[in-house]
C-alpha positions, 0 to 999 in steps of 0.5 A: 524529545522521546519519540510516541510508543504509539499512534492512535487514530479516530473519527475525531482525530484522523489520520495525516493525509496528503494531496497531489496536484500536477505541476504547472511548472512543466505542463505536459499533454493529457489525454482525456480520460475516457468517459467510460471510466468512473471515478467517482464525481469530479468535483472531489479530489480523487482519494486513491487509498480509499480506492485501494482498500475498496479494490483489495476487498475484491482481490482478498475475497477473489484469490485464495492466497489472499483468504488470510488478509484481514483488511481492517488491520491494514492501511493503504499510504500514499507518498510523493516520489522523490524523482520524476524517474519511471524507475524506482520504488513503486510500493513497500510493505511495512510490518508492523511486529516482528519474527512470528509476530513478535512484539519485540525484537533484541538487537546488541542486547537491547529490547526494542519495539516499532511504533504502533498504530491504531485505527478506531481502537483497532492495532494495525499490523500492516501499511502499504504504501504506493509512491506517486505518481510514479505508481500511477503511470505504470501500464494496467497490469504491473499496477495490479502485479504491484498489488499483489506482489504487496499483498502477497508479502503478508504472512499466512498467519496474518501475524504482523511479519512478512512471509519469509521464504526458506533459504538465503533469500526470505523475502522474494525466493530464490529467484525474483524473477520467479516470484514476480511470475508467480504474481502474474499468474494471480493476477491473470486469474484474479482477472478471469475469476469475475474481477470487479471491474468497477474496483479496478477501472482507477488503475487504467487511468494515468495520474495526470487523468485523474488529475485533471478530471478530479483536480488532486489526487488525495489518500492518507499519509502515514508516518513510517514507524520507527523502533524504540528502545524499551529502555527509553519507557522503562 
Protein backbone atom coordinates (compact mmCIF):
# COMPACT_ATOMS: atom_id res chain seq x y z
CA UNK A 1 0.00 0.00 0.00
CA UNK A 2 1.46 3.41 -1.27
CA UNK A 3 2.32 5.72 1.48
CA UNK A 4 -0.26 9.24 1.48
CA UNK A 5 1.43 12.26 -0.50
CA UNK A 6 0.03 14.33 2.16
CA UNK A 7 -1.56 14.86 5.73
CA UNK A 8 -4.25 16.98 5.73
CA UNK A 9 -5.45 18.41 9.27
CA UNK A 10 -8.42 20.29 10.56
CA UNK A 11 -10.77 21.36 13.07
CA UNK A 12 -12.80 18.20 12.11
CA UNK A 13 -10.08 15.98 11.58
CA UNK A 14 -7.19 16.99 14.04
CA UNK A 15 -4.10 15.88 14.21
CA UNK A 16 -2.69 12.56 16.21
CA UNK A 17 -1.95 13.44 19.65
CA UNK A 18 -0.10 11.57 22.58
CA UNK A 19 -0.33 11.70 26.61
CA UNK A 20 2.01 10.89 29.24
CA UNK A 21 1.64 9.78 32.51
CA UNK A 22 4.17 8.61 35.36
CA UNK A 23 4.86 4.95 35.58
CA UNK A 24 3.46 3.28 38.71
CA UNK A 25 5.85 0.69 38.03
CA UNK A 26 9.07 2.67 39.61
CA UNK A 27 7.32 5.24 41.99
CA UNK A 28 9.95 8.04 42.52
CA UNK A 29 9.66 11.05 44.95
CA UNK A 30 8.23 14.47 43.63
CA UNK A 31 8.68 17.65 44.83
CA UNK A 32 5.72 19.54 45.19
CA UNK A 33 5.52 22.09 42.36
CA UNK A 34 5.66 25.45 43.55
CA UNK A 35 2.38 27.34 43.74
CA UNK A 36 3.97 30.42 42.54
CA UNK A 37 3.99 28.56 38.96
CA UNK A 38 0.95 28.48 36.84
CA UNK A 39 0.07 26.01 34.65
CA UNK A 40 -2.92 26.20 33.73
CA UNK A 41 -6.19 24.28 35.88
CA UNK A 42 -5.09 21.19 37.36
CA UNK A 43 -8.14 19.37 36.58
CA UNK A 44 -6.67 19.26 32.58
CA UNK A 45 -4.04 17.41 31.37
CA UNK A 46 -1.06 19.77 30.78
CA UNK A 47 -1.03 20.11 26.90
CA UNK A 48 3.14 21.06 26.50
CA UNK A 49 3.10 21.81 22.53
CA UNK A 50 0.31 24.33 23.12
CA UNK A 51 2.76 25.75 25.67
CA UNK A 52 5.61 25.55 23.37
CA UNK A 53 4.02 27.36 20.57
CA UNK A 54 2.47 29.89 23.12
CA UNK A 55 6.29 30.42 24.64
CA UNK A 56 7.81 30.69 21.00
CA UNK A 57 5.35 33.54 20.14
CA UNK A 58 7.29 35.24 22.68
CA UNK A 59 10.71 34.11 21.76
CA UNK A 60 10.24 35.23 17.75
CA UNK A 61 8.74 38.36 18.58
CA UNK A 62 11.60 39.21 21.28
CA UNK A 63 14.93 37.85 19.37
CA UNK A 64 15.92 39.37 16.09
CA UNK A 65 17.36 36.32 14.74
CA UNK A 66 14.11 34.80 14.97
CA UNK A 67 11.93 37.88 13.22
CA UNK A 68 11.71 35.50 9.89
CA UNK A 69 9.74 32.62 11.96
CA UNK A 70 6.18 32.51 10.67
CA UNK A 71 4.72 30.21 13.54
CA UNK A 72 1.40 29.25 11.93
CA UNK A 73 4.03 27.04 9.43
CA UNK A 74 5.38 25.35 12.17
CA UNK A 75 4.12 22.50 14.54
CA UNK A 76 5.53 21.52 18.22
CA UNK A 77 5.43 17.29 18.61
CA UNK A 78 5.85 15.75 21.03
CA UNK A 79 7.43 11.70 21.34
CA UNK A 80 8.18 9.36 24.16
CA UNK A 81 12.15 8.61 24.58
CA UNK A 82 12.82 5.33 23.93
CA UNK A 83 15.09 5.10 27.49
CA UNK A 84 14.63 6.50 30.74
CA UNK A 85 18.62 7.78 30.18
CA UNK A 86 19.26 11.59 30.73
CA UNK A 87 21.18 11.54 27.78
CA UNK A 88 20.05 11.28 24.30
CA UNK A 89 18.05 13.06 21.85
CA UNK A 90 16.39 16.05 23.63
CA UNK A 91 14.69 17.55 20.12
CA UNK A 92 14.89 17.51 16.21
CA UNK A 93 13.80 19.75 13.69
CA UNK A 94 12.19 18.34 10.51
CA UNK A 95 12.14 20.36 7.42
CA UNK A 96 9.45 19.90 5.47
CA UNK A 97 11.14 20.80 1.71
CA UNK A 98 14.47 20.49 0.45
CA UNK A 99 18.08 22.57 -0.72
CA UNK A 100 16.24 26.19 -1.15
CA UNK A 101 13.21 25.28 -0.62
CA UNK A 102 12.95 22.77 -2.99
CA UNK A 103 9.98 20.62 -3.57
CA UNK A 104 12.00 17.88 -4.65
CA UNK A 105 14.93 16.38 -4.55
CA UNK A 106 16.74 13.68 -7.00
CA UNK A 107 18.71 11.09 -5.46
CA UNK A 108 20.26 8.04 -8.08
CA UNK A 109 18.08 9.47 -10.68
CA UNK A 110 15.08 9.23 -9.17
CA UNK A 111 12.54 12.56 -8.17
CA UNK A 112 11.26 12.28 -4.79
CA UNK A 113 9.27 14.61 -2.61
CA UNK A 114 8.69 14.33 1.44
CA UNK A 115 5.42 13.98 2.57
CA UNK A 116 3.28 17.10 3.22
CA UNK A 117 1.42 18.72 6.01
CA UNK A 118 -1.29 20.75 6.28
CA UNK A 119 -2.69 22.68 9.05
CA UNK A 120 -6.33 24.07 8.43
CA UNK A 121 -5.39 24.43 4.69
CA UNK A 122 -2.19 25.83 5.47
CA UNK A 123 1.41 23.92 4.19
CA UNK A 124 3.41 23.30 7.03
CA UNK A 125 7.22 23.73 6.64
CA UNK A 126 8.59 22.75 9.80
CA UNK A 127 8.08 20.29 13.08
CA UNK A 128 9.80 20.52 16.15
CA UNK A 129 9.72 17.75 18.27
CA UNK A 130 11.01 17.42 21.95
CA UNK A 131 11.30 13.74 23.44
CA UNK A 132 9.86 13.15 26.90
CA UNK A 133 10.38 13.14 29.62
CA UNK A 134 13.76 13.27 28.89
CA UNK A 135 13.35 17.26 27.67
CA UNK A 136 11.58 18.01 30.44
CA UNK A 137 13.97 17.23 33.17
CA UNK A 138 16.69 19.13 31.94
CA UNK A 139 17.43 22.30 34.34
CA UNK A 140 15.81 25.76 33.21
CA UNK A 141 18.21 27.14 31.05
CA UNK A 142 19.27 24.11 28.59
CA UNK A 143 15.51 23.92 28.21
CA UNK A 144 15.40 27.23 26.79
CA UNK A 145 19.31 26.63 24.63
CA UNK A 146 17.23 23.53 23.45
CA UNK A 147 14.60 25.97 21.86
CA UNK A 148 16.79 27.94 20.18
CA UNK A 149 19.09 25.71 19.20
CA UNK A 150 15.80 24.51 17.24
CA UNK A 151 14.51 27.36 16.36
CA UNK A 152 17.62 28.68 15.19
CA UNK A 153 18.20 25.75 12.52
CA UNK A 154 15.27 27.15 10.47
CA UNK A 155 16.45 29.18 7.40
CA UNK A 156 16.60 32.85 7.12
CA UNK A 157 14.30 32.51 4.27
CA UNK A 158 11.95 30.76 5.84
CA UNK A 159 11.78 28.52 3.16
CA UNK A 160 11.25 24.76 4.44
CA UNK A 161 15.36 24.07 4.42
CA UNK A 162 17.48 24.46 7.24
CA UNK A 163 20.07 27.10 7.65
CA UNK A 164 23.16 25.66 6.12
CA UNK A 165 26.38 27.16 7.32
CA UNK A 166 29.15 27.36 4.80
CA UNK A 167 31.94 24.55 4.89
CA UNK A 168 31.97 20.91 5.72
CA UNK A 169 29.90 21.17 8.75
CA UNK A 170 26.42 23.00 7.29
CA UNK A 171 24.36 22.14 10.07
CA UNK A 172 26.14 23.37 13.51
CA UNK A 173 29.32 25.44 12.04
CA UNK A 174 32.45 24.30 12.32
CA UNK A 175 32.64 24.15 15.91
CA UNK A 176 29.35 22.78 17.91
CA UNK A 177 30.60 24.06 21.02
CA UNK A 178 30.69 27.37 19.19
CA UNK A 179 27.28 27.08 18.13
CA UNK A 180 25.59 25.97 21.29
CA UNK A 181 27.67 29.30 22.95
CA UNK A 182 25.87 31.26 20.39
CA UNK A 183 22.53 29.84 21.98
CA UNK A 184 23.17 30.98 25.24
CA UNK A 185 24.03 34.01 24.60
CA UNK A 186 20.38 34.48 22.70
CA UNK A 187 18.94 33.01 25.57
CA UNK A 188 20.67 35.28 28.02
CA UNK A 189 19.41 38.24 26.04
CA UNK A 190 15.93 36.99 25.13
CA UNK A 191 15.76 36.68 29.14
CA UNK A 192 17.02 40.42 29.92
CA UNK A 193 15.08 41.78 26.82
CA UNK A 194 11.03 41.48 29.03
CA UNK A 195 10.87 37.80 28.62
CA UNK A 196 7.08 36.60 29.47
CA UNK A 197 7.83 35.13 31.99
CA UNK A 198 4.49 33.77 32.19
CA UNK A 199 5.22 31.83 28.90
CA UNK A 200 8.14 30.38 30.15
CA UNK A 201 7.36 29.51 33.86
CA UNK A 202 6.37 25.68 32.42
CA UNK A 203 9.87 24.99 31.93
CA UNK A 204 10.85 25.31 35.80
CA UNK A 205 9.02 22.77 36.48
CA UNK A 206 10.15 18.85 36.03
CA UNK A 207 7.76 16.35 34.06
CA UNK A 208 6.82 14.56 37.16
CA UNK A 209 5.47 17.92 38.58
CA UNK A 210 3.43 18.62 35.80
CA UNK A 211 2.36 15.12 36.18
CA UNK A 212 1.18 15.16 39.32
CA UNK A 213 -0.22 18.51 39.56
CA UNK A 214 -2.05 17.82 36.22
CA UNK A 215 -2.33 13.85 35.78
CA UNK A 216 -0.65 13.81 32.05
CA UNK A 217 1.36 15.50 30.19
CA UNK A 218 -0.59 15.72 26.43
CA UNK A 219 0.65 17.47 22.97
CA UNK A 220 0.47 16.46 19.44
CA UNK A 221 2.03 13.54 18.08
CA UNK A 222 3.02 13.86 14.34
CA UNK A 223 4.27 11.44 12.21
CA UNK A 224 7.71 11.72 10.80
CA UNK A 225 7.49 12.37 7.15
CA UNK A 226 9.04 10.22 4.76
CA UNK A 227 9.96 10.42 0.86
CA UNK A 228 8.07 9.31 -1.82
CA UNK A 229 9.19 8.36 -4.89
CA UNK A 230 7.37 10.47 -7.74
CA UNK A 231 7.19 7.43 -9.70
CA UNK A 232 5.22 5.84 -7.17
CA UNK A 233 2.10 9.12 -8.51
CA UNK A 234 3.12 9.27 -11.95
Amino acid sequence: MPLPSAYHWDSYQPPPRLGLRLSNRRPIRVPDPPASIDTGPESRPFDLTKALHWLCEDIVSRTSAFHHIDLSRVLFSIIKARNGRGHGLQARITPLRFKNGAMVTRHRGTLYQTQRFTLNGRELLYIVTFALPRFMNREFQDRLVTIFHELYHISPSFDGDLRRHAGRYCAHTHSKKGYDEHMTRLVAEYLKNGADAARHAFLKLSFAQLCRRHGSVVGLHLPRPKLIPLLAYS
